[in-house]
N, C-alpha and C positions, 0 to 999 in steps of 0.2 A: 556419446555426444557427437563424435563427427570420425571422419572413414581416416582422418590424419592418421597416425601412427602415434605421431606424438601425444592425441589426447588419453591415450592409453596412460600414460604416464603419470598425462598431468590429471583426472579425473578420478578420486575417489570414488566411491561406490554409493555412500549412503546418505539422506537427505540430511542426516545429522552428523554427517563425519564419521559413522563407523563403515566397518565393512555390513555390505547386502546392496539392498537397492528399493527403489518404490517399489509395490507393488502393483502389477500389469493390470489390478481391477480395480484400483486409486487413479491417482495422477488428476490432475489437474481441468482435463475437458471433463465439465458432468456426462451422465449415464443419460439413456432416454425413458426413464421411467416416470415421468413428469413433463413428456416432452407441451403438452397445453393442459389449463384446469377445468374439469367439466364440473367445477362448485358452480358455474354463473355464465352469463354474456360476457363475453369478452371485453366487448366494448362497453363496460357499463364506467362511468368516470368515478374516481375514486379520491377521497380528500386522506393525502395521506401528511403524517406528524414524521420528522426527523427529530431525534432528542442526541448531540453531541454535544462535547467539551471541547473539541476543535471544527473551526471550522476557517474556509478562506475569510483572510487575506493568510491565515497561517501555514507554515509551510509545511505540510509533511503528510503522509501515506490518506490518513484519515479521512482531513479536510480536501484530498482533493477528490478521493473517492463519491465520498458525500456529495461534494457539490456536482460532478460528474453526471453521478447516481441522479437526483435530484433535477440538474438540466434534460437528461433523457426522459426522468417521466412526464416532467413540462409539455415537452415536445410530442409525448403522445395523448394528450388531455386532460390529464391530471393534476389534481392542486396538490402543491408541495409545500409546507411550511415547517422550517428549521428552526427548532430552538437551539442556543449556543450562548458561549459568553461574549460580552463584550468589551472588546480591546481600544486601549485609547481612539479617536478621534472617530472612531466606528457610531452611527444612526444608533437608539436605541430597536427603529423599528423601520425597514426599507422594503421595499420590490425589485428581486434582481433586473435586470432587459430580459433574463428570459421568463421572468415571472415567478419565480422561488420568491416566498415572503422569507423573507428571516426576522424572528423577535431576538436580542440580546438583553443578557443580564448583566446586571453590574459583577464586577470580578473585580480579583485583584492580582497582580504578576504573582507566578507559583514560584516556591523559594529556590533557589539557586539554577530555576530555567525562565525566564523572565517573558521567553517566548510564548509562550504557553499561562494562560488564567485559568483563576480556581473562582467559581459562581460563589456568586454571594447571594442566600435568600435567592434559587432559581423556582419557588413553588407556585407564585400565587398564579402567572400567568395560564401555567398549563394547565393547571385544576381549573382553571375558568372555561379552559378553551378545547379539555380533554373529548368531552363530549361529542363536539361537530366532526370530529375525525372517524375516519372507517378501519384504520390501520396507526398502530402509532408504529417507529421500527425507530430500535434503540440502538444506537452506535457506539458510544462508549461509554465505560463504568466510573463514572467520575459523577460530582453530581447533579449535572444534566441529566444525564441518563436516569441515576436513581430519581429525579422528578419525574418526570416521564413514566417511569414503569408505573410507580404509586399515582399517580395520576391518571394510569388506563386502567387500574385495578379499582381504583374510586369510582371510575364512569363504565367498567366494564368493558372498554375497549380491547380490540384482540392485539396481542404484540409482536414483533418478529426482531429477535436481537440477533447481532453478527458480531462477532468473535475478531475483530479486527488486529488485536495485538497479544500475543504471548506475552503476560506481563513475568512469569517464568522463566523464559530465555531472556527476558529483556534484564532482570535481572541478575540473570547467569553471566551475559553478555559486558554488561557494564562493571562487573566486577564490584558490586556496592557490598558492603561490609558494615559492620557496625550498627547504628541505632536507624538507619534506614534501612535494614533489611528485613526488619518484622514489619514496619510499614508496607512493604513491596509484595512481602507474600502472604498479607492482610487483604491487600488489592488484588491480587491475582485470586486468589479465593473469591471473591464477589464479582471480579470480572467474568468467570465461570458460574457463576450464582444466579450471574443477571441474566445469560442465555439459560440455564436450567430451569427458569421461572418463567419462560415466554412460551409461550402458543408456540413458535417455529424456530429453530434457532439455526443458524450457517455459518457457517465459515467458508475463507477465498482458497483453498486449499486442499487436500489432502492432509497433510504434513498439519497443518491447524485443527482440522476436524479430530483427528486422530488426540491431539494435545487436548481439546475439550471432552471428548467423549471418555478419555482414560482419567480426567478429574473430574466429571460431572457427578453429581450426588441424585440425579432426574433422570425422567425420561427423554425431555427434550435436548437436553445437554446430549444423551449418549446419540441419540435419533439423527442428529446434527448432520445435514447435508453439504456438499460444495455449492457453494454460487460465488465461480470466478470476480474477480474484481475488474472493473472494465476502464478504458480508456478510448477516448476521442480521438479516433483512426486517421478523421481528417485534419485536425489538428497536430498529431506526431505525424511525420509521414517526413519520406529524404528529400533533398533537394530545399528545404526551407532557407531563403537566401537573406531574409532581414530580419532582427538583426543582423550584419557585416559581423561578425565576433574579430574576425581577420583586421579588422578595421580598427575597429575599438581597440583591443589589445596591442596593434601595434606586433601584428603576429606573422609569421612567412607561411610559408605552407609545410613546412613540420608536421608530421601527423601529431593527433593531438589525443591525450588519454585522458580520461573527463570522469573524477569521483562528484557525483550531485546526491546529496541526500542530507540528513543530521550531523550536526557536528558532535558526535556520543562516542563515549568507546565499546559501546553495543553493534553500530553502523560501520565502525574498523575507518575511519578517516586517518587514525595512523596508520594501520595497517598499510592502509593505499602510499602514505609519503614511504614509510621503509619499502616495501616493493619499489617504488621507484627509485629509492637510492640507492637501489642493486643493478638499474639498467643500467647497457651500455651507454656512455656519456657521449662515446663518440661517434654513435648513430643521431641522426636527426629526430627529437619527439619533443615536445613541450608537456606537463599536463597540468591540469586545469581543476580545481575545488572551489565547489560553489556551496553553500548552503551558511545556515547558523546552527548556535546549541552551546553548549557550556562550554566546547570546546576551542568555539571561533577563536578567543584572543588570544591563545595558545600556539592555533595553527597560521592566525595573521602575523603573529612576532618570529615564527617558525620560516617563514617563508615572505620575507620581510625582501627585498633587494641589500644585493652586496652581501647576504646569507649563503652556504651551500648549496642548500635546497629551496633556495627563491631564485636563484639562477636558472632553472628550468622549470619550476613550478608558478602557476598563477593563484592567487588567491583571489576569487571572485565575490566573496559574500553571499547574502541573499539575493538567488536569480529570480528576478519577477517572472511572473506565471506566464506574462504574452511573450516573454521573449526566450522561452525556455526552451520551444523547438524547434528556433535556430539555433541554439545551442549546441542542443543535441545532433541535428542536422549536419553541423558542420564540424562534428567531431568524428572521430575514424574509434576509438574502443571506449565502451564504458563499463566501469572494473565496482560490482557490488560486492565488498568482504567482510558482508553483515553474518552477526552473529545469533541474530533473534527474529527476524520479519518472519509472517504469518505469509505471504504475498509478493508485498513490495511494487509500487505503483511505478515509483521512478525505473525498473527494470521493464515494465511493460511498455513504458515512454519510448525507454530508447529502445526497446526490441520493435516495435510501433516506427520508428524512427530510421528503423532499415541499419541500426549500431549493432555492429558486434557487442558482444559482451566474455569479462570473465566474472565467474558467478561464483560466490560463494555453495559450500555442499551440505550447508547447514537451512532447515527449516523447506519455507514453501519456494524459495526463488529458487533450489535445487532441482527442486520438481518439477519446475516451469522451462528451467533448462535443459533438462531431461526430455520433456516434453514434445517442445518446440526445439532441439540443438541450434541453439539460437548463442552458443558461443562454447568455452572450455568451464568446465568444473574444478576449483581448486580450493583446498581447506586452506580460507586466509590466515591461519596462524603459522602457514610456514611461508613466510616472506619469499624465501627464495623461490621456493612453485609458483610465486604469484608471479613475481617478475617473471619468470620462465613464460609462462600463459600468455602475460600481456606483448612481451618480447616476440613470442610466435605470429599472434595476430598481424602485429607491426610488420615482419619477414615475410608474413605471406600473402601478399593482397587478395588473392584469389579464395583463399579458406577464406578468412575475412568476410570476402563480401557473400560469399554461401552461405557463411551463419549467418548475418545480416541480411539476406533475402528469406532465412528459413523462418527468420525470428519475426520480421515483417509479416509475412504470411499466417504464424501462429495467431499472430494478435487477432488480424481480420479474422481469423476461423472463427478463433474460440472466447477473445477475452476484447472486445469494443464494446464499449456503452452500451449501443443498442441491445446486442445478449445480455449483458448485466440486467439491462431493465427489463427486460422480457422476461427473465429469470427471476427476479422478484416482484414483479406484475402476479404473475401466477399462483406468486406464494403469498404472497395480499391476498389475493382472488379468495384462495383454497380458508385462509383464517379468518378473511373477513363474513365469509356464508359461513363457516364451521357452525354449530349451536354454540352463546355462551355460556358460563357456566361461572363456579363460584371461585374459580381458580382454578388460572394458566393450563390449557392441555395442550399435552406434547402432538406436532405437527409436522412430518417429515420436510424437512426443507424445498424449493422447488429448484429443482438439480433439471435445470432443463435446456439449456443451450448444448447443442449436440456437435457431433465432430461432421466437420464437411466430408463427404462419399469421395 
């Protein structure tokens, strides 16, 4: 990860916590074996279908991918239209400003995450409307999704599904037990089901593709390509000065250590509060949790004022999307000690963002820090390494801002929007001219944003 001495230390070796390493013909930047599709003109305009069960205003990895996804291929001619559910006080049916239509279904809050809806009756719209699309691309296995697939297999549309979440680690992660765990690896089996039955199927990763192809029952599950997940370059970037965070909070200039993501015990949001009840008290650092999840009222009461750990800690809640890369902007380390992401969006934010980071060594964000050395590797279950990691960063501004200029620089190479959508423009292209046929054929993914010379 970096020429310190110390990351020796503090960095495991393997992207899931054992000893080894990636592999040097993995990682994370795609290959150039797809670098454009000669299925077709390039330029020909394409109507393509999103089928997710998250999407914005919600917080997390998915929805912001999607919609990401979604604004880039706006911007280069393409009709975009999202299906998803819909959450209180949300239009049944809108037009973003940049032109993404979204239809929603009625839902209702999912039991004990309220953040998140379960579709009610998501069928009739897209059987109506499967046909006018060139591309449906399925996002997640809930059932949205499963409308959507059975709705391009009715109209014979070609599908391209992504692999966005390990629901395997995620439930390794969160430690679920009892009558919810035949549920979870009921889901996990069909979440892998749903990309083994699509024309093209990808994952944001190395670490993810690897987890599909070794449970795939298909061709396309095993065939499965990388197509990084992308983020808004100009959007994240340092120096974002409004919101004032300093202001708001009522803050000095303390460096400041910034957990943003789910509040899950999969995401390690305690993990983050014990690492910090091991720094030193009597250096200067504040840090800072934002986000919701089952978790929230747990770590609001936890970090309450006139508490131990609300003496130096903020609880921020849910950070709105425009004000999230002052946020990040104006924070100095942001600490991921997740135990299941595929990716992980909010790490490419603040790598985007010009933040160090410490990163967990489990799944795709290890290999993204591997990658880009865009901060220290430590297995977040030993508390004390973490703090050691984040303590470092803090001591040494100079390491610091090296992985935060490496990390900034990764992002523009390999992992911006614009690559994302170019990366699956291609792979559209290639399934949408394929011949169709009477069922799903396997489509190498289009692995084609390449590394800068």
């Amino acid at each position: 990860m970096t020429d310190a001495p110390v990351a020796e230390e503090i960095a495991p070796t393997d992207s899931r916590g054992t000893p080894g390493g990636v592999s040097g013909t993995g990682g994370v930047a795609p290959s150039r074996d797809l670098e454009r599709s000669d299925a077709g003109p390039v330029g020909a305009r394409l109507e393509i279908a999103f089928f997710t069960d998250t999407f914005e205003p919600t917080h997390d990895g998915v929805a912001r991918v999607t919609a990401t996804l979604a604004s880039a291929l706006r911007r280069r001619g393409h009709g975009v239209t999202v299906f998803t559910v819909r959450s209180p006080g949300l239009p049944r049916r809108e037009v973003r400003p940049d032109g993404v239509r979204v239809h929603r279904s009625l839902s209702v809050a999912a039991p004990g995450y309220p953040e998140y809806r379960v579709a009610l009756g998501p069928w009739l719209l897209p059987f109506s409307r499967a046909r006018s699309f060139d591309v449906v691309h399925l996002h997640t296995p809930g059932l949205v999704g499963l409308a959507g697939w059975l709705a391009a297999r009715a109209w014979r549309r070609p599908t391209v599904a992504t692999y966005h979440t390990n629901l395997t680690d995620l439930l390794r992660g969160a430690g679920r037990r009892g009558p919810t765990d035949w549920f979870f690896r009921a889901w996990s089996r069909f979440s892998v089901d749903l990309c083994d039955l699509a024309d093209l199927a990808t994952a944001p990763t190395e670490s993810a593709r690897a987890s599909l192809k070794g449970a795939a029952r298909h061709e396309a599950g095993r065939r499965a390509r990388v197509v990084p997940n992308g983020v808004d370059t100009e959007r994240f970037r340092p120096g974002i000065a409004d919101p004032d965070w300093s202001r708001r909070l009522a803050l000095d200039d303390a460096p400041r250590i910034l957990f943003l993501g789910r509040l899950t015990h999969d995401k390690g949001v305690e993990r983050f509060l014990e690492a910090l009840g091991r720094l030193d008290r009597s250096r200067p650092w504040v840090g800072l949790v934002g986000g919701e999840g089952p978790l929230a009222a747990g770590v609001r009461e936890r970090l309450r004022p006139g508490t131990p750990d609300g003496a130096r800690v903020r609880f921020l809640g849910p950070v709105p999307e425009a004000e999230k890369p002052a946020l990040l902007g104006q924070s100095q380390v942001f600490v991921l000690p997740s135990l299941s992401d595929t990716s992980s969006v909010a790490l490419l934010e603040a790598m985007a963002s010009g933040l160090p980071a410490v990163v967990t060594t489990f799944g795709g964000p290890a290999e993204i820090a591997r990658e880009s050395s865009a901060g220290l590797l430590v297995d977040p279950r030993d508390p004390a390494r973490l703090a050691r990691a984040i303590a470092t960063l803090l001591e040494d501004p100079r390491l610091a801002r090296e992985h935060g200029a490496r990390g900034r620089d990764w992002v523009v190479a390999h992992a911006s929007a614009d690559r994302m959508a170019e990366a699956f423009l291609d792979g559209y292209r290639a399934v949408a001219l394929a011949p169709v046929t009477t069922r799903p054929v396997a489509v190498s993914s289009a692995e084609t944003a390449t590394r800068s010379s």
